[in-house]
N, C-alpha and C positions, 0 to 999 in steps of 0.2 A: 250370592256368593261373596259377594266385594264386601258386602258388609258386616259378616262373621270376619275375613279374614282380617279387615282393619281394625276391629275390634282384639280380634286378638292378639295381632303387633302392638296392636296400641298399649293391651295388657302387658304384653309382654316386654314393653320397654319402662311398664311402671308409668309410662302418663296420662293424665285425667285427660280429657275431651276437650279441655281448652288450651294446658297444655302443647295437646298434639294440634291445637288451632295455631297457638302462637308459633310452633316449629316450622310449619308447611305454609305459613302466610297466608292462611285460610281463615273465614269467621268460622266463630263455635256453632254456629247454626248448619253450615257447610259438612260438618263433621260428624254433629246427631242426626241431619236429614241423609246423609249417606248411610251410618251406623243403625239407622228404623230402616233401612229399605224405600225410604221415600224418595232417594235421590238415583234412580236407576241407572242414568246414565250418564257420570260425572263427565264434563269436557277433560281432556289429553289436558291440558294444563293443570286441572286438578290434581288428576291422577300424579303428572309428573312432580307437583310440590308436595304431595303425598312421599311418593318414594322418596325423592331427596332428604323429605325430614326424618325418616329410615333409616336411609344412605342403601337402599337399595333399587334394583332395576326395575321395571314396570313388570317385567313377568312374573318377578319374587314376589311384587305388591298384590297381582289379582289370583297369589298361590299356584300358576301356572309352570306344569316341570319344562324343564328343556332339556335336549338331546346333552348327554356329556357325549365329548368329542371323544 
């Protein structure tokens, strides 16, 4: 799931995979082994430099709705 959806932010912000490496202060390896499904279960710190380079919340990053108030 995690990894259609960062793929598709990723498209949708127009950057390539290294790119979104150099935003999130991640290696590009970090980013194709998440985006194959091989990296199943990214550490909370991943995830959080993930969204930051976003600029969104960790529940918009794994596509997860939340209750509108």
């Amino acid at each position: 799931m995690l990894e259609k959806r960062l793929k598709q932010l990723r498209k949708k912000a127009g950057w390539s995979q290294q790119k979104l490496a150099e935003k999130a202060g991640l290696s590009y390896n970090v980013i194709t082994k998440i985006e194959q499904g091989v990296a199943k279960r990214p550490s909370i710190q991943t995830m959080m430099k993930l969204a930051d380079a976003f600029e969104i919340g960790l529940d918009e990053l794994v596509g997860r709705k939340t209750k509108s108030s």
